[in-house]
Structures are given as structure tokens and as C-alpha cells.
C-alpha atoms as one frame of an Amber mdcrd trajectory, in Angstrom:
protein
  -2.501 -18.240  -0.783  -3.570 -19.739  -4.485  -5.278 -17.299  -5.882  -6.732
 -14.008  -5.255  -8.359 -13.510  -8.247 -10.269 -15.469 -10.663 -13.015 -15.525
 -13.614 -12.462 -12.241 -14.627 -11.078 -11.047 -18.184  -7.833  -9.449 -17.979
  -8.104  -6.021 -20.060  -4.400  -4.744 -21.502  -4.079  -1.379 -19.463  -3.898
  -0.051 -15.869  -4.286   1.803 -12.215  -5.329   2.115  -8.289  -6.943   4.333
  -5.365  -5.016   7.382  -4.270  -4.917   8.299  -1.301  -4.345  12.193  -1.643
  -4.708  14.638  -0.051  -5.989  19.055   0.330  -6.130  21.493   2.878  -3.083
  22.764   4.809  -1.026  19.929   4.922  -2.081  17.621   2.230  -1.616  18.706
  -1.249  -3.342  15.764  -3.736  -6.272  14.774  -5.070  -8.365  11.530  -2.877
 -11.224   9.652  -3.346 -14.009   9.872  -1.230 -14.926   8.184   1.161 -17.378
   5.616  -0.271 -14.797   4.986  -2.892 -12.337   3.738  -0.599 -14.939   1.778
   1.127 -16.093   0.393  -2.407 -12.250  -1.145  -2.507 -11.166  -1.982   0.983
 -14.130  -3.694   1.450 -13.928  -5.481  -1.568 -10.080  -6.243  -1.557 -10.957
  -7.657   1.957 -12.948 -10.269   0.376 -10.250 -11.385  -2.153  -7.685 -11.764
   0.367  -9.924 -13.316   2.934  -9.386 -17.023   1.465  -5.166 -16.193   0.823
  -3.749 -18.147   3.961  -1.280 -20.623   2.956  -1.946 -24.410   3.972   0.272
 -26.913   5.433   0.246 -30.911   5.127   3.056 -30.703   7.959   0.653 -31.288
  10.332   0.871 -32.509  13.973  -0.230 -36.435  14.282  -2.380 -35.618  17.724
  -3.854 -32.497  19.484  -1.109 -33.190  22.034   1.507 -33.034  19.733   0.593
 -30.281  17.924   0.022 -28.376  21.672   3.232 -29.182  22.770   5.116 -28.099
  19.210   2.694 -24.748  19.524   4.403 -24.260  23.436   7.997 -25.375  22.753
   7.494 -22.189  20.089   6.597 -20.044  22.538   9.255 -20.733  24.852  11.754
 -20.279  22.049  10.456 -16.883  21.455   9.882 -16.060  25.033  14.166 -16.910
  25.687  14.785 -14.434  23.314  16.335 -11.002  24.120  16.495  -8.705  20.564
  16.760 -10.290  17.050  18.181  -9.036  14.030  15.863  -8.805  10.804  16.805
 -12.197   9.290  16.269 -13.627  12.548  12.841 -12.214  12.682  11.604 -13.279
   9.192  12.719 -16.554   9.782  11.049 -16.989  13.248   7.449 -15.457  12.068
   7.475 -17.950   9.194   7.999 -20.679  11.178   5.096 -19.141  13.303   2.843
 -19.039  10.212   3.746 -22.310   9.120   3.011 -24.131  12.606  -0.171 -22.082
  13.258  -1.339 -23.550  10.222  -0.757 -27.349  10.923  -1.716 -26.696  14.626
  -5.109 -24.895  13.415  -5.403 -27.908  10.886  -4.805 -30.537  13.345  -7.109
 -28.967  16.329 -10.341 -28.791  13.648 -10.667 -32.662  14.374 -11.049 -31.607
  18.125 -14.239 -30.025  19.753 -13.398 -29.774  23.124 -13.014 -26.253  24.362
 -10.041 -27.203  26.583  -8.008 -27.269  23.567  -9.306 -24.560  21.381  -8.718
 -22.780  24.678  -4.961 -23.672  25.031  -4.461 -23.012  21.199  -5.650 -19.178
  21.232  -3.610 -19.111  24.990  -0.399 -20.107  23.780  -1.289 -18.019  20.224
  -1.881 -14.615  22.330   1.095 -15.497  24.177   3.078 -15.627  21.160   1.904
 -12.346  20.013   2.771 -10.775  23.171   6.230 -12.232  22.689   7.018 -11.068
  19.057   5.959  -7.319  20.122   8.318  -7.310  22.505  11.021  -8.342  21.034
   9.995  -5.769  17.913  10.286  -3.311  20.318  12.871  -4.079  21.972  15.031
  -2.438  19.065  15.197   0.015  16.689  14.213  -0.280  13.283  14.915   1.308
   9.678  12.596   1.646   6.625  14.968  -1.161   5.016  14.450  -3.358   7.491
  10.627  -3.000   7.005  11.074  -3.479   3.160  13.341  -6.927   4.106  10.014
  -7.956   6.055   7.530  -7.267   3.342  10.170  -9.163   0.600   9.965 -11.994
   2.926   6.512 -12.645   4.863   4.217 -11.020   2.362   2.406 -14.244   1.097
   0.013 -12.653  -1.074  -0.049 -14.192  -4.643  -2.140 -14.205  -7.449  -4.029
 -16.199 -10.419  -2.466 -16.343 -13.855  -5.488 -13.958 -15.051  -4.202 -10.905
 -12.602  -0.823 -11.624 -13.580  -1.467 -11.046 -17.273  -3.391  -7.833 -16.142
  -0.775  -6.348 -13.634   2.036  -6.859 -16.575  -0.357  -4.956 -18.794  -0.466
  -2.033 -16.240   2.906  -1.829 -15.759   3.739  -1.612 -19.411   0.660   0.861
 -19.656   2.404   3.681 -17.380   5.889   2.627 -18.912   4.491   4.051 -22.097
   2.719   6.946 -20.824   5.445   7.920 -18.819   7.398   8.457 -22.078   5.172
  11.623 -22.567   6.433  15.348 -22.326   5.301  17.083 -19.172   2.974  20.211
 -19.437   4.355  23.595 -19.845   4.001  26.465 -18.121   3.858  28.056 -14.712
   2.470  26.147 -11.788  -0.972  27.958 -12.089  -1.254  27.178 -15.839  -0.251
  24.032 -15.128  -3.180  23.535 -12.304  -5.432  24.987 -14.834  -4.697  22.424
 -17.408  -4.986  20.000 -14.693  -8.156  21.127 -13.669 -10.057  21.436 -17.841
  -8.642  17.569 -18.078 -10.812  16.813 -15.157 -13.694  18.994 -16.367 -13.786
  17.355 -20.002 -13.479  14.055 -18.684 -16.502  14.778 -16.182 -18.444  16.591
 -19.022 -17.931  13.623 -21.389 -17.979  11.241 -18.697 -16.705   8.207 -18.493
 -18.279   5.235 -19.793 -16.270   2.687 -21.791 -12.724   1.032 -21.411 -11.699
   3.478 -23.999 -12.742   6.759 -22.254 -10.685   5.583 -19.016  -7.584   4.579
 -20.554  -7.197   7.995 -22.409  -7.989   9.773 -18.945  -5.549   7.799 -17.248
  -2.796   8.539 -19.746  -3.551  11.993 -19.907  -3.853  12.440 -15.603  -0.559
  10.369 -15.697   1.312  13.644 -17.856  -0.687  16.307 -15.948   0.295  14.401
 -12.260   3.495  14.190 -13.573   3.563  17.867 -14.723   2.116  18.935 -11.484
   5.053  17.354  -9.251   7.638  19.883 -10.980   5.969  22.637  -9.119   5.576
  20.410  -5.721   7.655  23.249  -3.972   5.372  25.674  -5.218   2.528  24.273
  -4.213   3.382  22.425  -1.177   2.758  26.601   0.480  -0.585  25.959  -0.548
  -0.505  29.555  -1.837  -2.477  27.522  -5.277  -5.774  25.837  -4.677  -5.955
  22.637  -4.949  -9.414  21.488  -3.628 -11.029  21.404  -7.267  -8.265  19.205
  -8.187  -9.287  17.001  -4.953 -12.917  16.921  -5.827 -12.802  16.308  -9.232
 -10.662  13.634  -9.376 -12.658  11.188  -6.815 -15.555  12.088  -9.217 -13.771
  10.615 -12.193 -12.495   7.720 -10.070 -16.208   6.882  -8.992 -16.819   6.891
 -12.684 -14.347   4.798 -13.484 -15.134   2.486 -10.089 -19.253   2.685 -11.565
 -18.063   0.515 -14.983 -17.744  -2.359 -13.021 -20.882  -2.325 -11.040 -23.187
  -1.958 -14.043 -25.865  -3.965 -15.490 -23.730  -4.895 -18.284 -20.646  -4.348
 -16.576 -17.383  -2.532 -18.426 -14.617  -3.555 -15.910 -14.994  -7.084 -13.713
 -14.886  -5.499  -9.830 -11.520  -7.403  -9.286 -10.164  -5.849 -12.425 -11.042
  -2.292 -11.446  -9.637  -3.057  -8.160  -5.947  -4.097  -8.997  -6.204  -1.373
 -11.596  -7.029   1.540  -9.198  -4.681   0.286  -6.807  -1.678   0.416  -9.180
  -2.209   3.704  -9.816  -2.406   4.699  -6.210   1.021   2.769  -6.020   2.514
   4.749  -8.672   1.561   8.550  -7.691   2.470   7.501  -4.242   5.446   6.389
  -5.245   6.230   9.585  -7.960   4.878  12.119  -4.701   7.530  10.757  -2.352
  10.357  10.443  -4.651   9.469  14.172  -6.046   8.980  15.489  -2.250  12.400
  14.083  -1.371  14.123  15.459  -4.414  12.640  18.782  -3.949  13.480  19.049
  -0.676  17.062  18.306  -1.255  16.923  21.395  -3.418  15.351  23.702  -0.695
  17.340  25.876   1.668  14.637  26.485   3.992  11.154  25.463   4.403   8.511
  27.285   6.902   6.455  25.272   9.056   3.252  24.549   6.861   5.770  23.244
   4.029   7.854  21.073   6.068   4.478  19.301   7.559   3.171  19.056   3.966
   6.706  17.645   2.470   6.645  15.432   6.060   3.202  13.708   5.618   4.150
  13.354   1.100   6.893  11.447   2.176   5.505   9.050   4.842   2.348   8.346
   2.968   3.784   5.337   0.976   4.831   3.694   4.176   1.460   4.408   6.069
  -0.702   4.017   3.540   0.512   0.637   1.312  -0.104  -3.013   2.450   0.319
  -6.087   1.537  -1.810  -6.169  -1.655  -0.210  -2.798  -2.684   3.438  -4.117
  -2.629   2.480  -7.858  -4.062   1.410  -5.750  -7.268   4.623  -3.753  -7.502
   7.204  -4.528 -10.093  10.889  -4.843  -9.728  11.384  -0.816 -10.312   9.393
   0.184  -7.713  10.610  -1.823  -5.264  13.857  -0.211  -6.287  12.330   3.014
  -5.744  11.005   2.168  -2.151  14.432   0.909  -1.252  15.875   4.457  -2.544
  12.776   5.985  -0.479  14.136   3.722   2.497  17.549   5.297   2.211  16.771
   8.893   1.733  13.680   9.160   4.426  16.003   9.257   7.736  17.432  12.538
   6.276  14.745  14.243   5.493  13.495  13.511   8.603  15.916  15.063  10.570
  15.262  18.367   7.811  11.421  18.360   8.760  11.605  18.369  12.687   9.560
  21.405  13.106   6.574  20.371  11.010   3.430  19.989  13.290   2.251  16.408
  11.973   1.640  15.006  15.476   3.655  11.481  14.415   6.515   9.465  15.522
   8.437   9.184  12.449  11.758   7.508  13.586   9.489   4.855  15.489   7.430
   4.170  12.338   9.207   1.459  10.781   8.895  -0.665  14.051   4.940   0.590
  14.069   4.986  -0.764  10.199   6.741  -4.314  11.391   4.879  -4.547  13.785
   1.625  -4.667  11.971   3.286  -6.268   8.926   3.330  -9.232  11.417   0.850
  -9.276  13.982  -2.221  -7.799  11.669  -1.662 -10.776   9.795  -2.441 -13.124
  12.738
């Protein structure tokens, strides 16, 4: 792909939509549900053009046919691949789609747009079952995303992600919250009150909420084993914050718009990234510290610490910096074992078959 977004101002600051979660065994804050229609459906349309092109391209419909088939059988022969192996082969799927699709637009006979989506499906077939025909780890997954996710983007974005990232640097810098985990929620929950009461309805107002939910999120994770028993409500904290992220999401689809829709898109999504990232990382931590946990907990901690793994795509990860790749690799590393702490949570999920779930749809979603 070229570009995935264009002709919109980048605007120095930052964030994302989070994907959190209340009741029994979800403890954040999410957006509602026409929120996260609002973005998917609007991310779908950036990345709908981001396919890369070939000029390798078969001289003849035959040609390209045959190349198409002699890939098949090469996958077909195959018995179990390592991760490498697999990278390699899927690109040189991509790549040869590509030319054959290019070459078989000059044709308009159904016998060979026939054959083409044939021998494709075949190949699909094929590269499941040789996914599953091993097991997988989180790193492996993470080697696949570093090398198949083609997703780029336009100088413009690339001025505003930098901004973002040096926008939570900063606030990060900040001193958590004091107090309790109640006082704490109850600090939490007057930001989100003043920010609806005030509203928000320039560039200004959402960059000082963001920097002050950034300290009170923050805060808010040093109590995560506190709160994980759900013993503290949290709903309010859930309700309130997809009302301020509507707010923020409403700036861009103004008369006079505040925020270009593309803008508020990557900016929202970075901060989903981050307090994914920051809830996982905390969960694991905390969980190293914990003797026991009861059943409730552990499927709480269980579904905190899978969420960045279910919930982040291709997009998500193209807009991650160095650091937090480091952090999912340390995520990678650490999720096996606390795994094996949280086998009697009730989240009805195969967790040591997810990273072959993930591959697989890394690969085959994108076909």
C-alpha cells in the first residue's frame, strides 16, 4: 500500500478506541457501540485501497495459471513449516496473487476467472493446514505481523503518529494519583464529570482530557488487583468515558470540523494501543505478585491479558513505535505463564491455541 491517509492536517498530539471493558469479568471503560462502528467502518475505507502492486507480472493468462498452480503444489508437498518458512511462502503468495490478478484483468472469459479463485481457495485450504499442523507461540505471531503486515502510511500520518507518541511520552512523565483505590475511582470518575460538564469542543479541551485520563488510567492500574474482584464499581467509569470519546469522535464530523475523520481515527486508535498495552503489562505484573486468585479474578486478569492479542490488527500494530513492540514481545514471553496460573477462570477460550487462531487470520483475512 501507498498511502492510507491523505489531505488532512496533521495536529501535534495524540490517541485511539479502547476496547474496555465492566461487569464481572471486564474491568475498563469502552466505547459504545456506534463509536466503534464510527471507526471500523471508517478505518475500513482507508485500508480498502492498501494492496501492494506488482509489475512482475505473468506475460499470458496461461502463464500466469500455471505459475498460480506450480504454487499450489509447492504448498500442497509441504508437511509443517517453521515461522521463517511461513513468512516467506505467504509473501511470495501475495506477491504472485497480485501479478496473476493483474494479468487475468485483460481476460473476460469465466473459464479463467474460474481457475484463478479455484487454485486461490485451494491455496487457502493449504496454508491452514499447514498452520495447524503445529503449534504456535505469541512470538511467533509477533514474527508474522513484523513481516507480512504491509500497511503503510502518507508522510502527513507519519508526522501525526510521531506527535502522539511524543504526546504520551510526556504525559507519562506525570505523578500518579494518590490515595486508596476508591479515592482514586472517585477522582477518576469528577475528571470524567468536568470534562462532560464542560464538554468537549476544541483541540484544546481534548488534549488536556487526554493528558489528564492518561495519569488517572495510569493511577487506576496500581489498584488493578483491587479492582479486578470487582468489589469497586466501575460502570460509571465505563459510561462516561465512551461519552467523552463520542465527544471527542463529534469534532471531526462537524460543520466546521475540529479534527479531519482520519486524524481522529489514528488518534483514538493510539490510545486504545497504549491502555491496552499498560492493562496487560499491569495485569501480568500484578499477577506475578498474587499468591492466589479466586475464580472471578483469574477470568478478569485472563481476558486483561489476552485483549491486546484479540483485539489489535494490522492498523493497530503499523502505528506502534519501537517501545511497544518491545512491550508486546515482553507480553509474548510472559503470557504462557500466566496462562498456566489462570486455568480455572471460566472465559470459555482456547488460550494456548490462540496464537495459531491469530496467524491464521493474520494471513488468510488478508486474502
Amino acid at each position: 500500500m501507498k498511502r492510507i491517509l491523505s489531505d488532512e492536517p496533521a495536529t501535534k498530539w495524540p490517541t485511539k478506541f479502547l476496547h474496555f471493558m465492566s461487569g464481572k469479568c471486564h474491568v475498563f471503560p469502552t466505547l459504545k457501540n456506534h463509536t466503534l462502528i464510527f471507526i471500523l467502518s471508517f478505518m475500513a475505507t482507508l485500508l480498502a485501497s492498501c494492496q501492494p502492486v506488482s509489475n512482475d507480472s505473468p506475460s499470458s493468462i496461461g502463464d500466469a495459471l500455471v505459475s498460480y498452480n506450480e504454487l499450489f503444489t509447492i504448498i500442497k508437498s509441504k508437511k509443517a513449516l517453521n515461522v521463517e518458512e511461513l513468512i516467506s511462502l505467504v509473501q511470495e503468495w501475495r506477491k504472485l496473487k497480485t501479478a496473476v490478478s493483474a494479468t487475468l484483468e485483460s481476460d473476460t472469459t469465466a473459464h479463467a476467472d474460474a481457475r484463478h479463485i479455484s487454485i486461490g481457495d485451494s491455496i487457502k485450504f493449504q496454508m491452514s493446514r499447514l498452520i495447524d499442523s503445529r503449534t504456535w507461540s505469541y512470538s511467533d505471531y509477533l514474527a508474522v505481523v513484523r513481516g507480512l503486515n504491509d500497511i503503510e502510511m502518507d508522510s502527513v500520518s507519519q508526522k501525526l503518529v510521531a506527535s502522539v507518541h511524543l504526546f504520551y511520552h510526556d504525559a507519562g512523565t506525570a505523578a500518579p494519583l494518590k490515595g486508596s483505590a476508591k479515592e482514586v475511582i472517585g477522582k477518576y470518575n469528577r475528571l470524567l464529570d468536568g470534562s462532560l460538564a464542560k464538554g468537549i469542543r476544541t483541540k484544546h479541551d481534548a488534549i488536556d482530557f487526554l493528558r489528564n485520563e492518561d495519569v488517572a488510567f495510569r493511577s487506576f492500574l496500581l489498584h488493578l488487583s483491587t479492582l479486578s474482584t470487582g468489589n469497586i464499581p466501575l460502570d460509571d467509569i465505563t459510561k462516561k468515558t465512551g461519552e467523552v470519546m463520542h465527544g471527542i469522535i463529534s469534532l471531526s464530523a462537524d460543520e466546521y470540523p475540529v479534527f479531519g475523520k482520519s486524524e481522529v481515527v489514528i488518534l483514538l486508535a493510539m490510545r486504545n494501543n497504549r491502555r491496552l498495552l499498560q492493562n496487560a503489562e499491569a495485569c501480568l505484573e500484578s499477577l506475578h505478585r498474587l499468591h492466589r486468585v479466586d475464580n472471578g479474578q483469574a477470568t478478569a486478569y485472563l481476558w486483561m491479558i489476552l485483549q491486546p492479542w484479540i483485539s489489535l490488527d494490522g492498523f493497530a500494530y503499523a502505528l506502534m513505535d519501537e517501545e511497544q513492540m518491545r512491550t508486546m514481545e515482553k507480553l509474548a514471553e510472559m503470557t504462557p505463564k500466566a496462562l498456566d496460573k489462570l486455568e480455572e477462570s471460566d472465559l470459555p477460550l482456547d488460550a494456548d491455541g490462540l496464537p495459531a487462531l491469530l496467524i491464521k487470520t493474520f494471513i488468510l483475512g488478508y486474502e
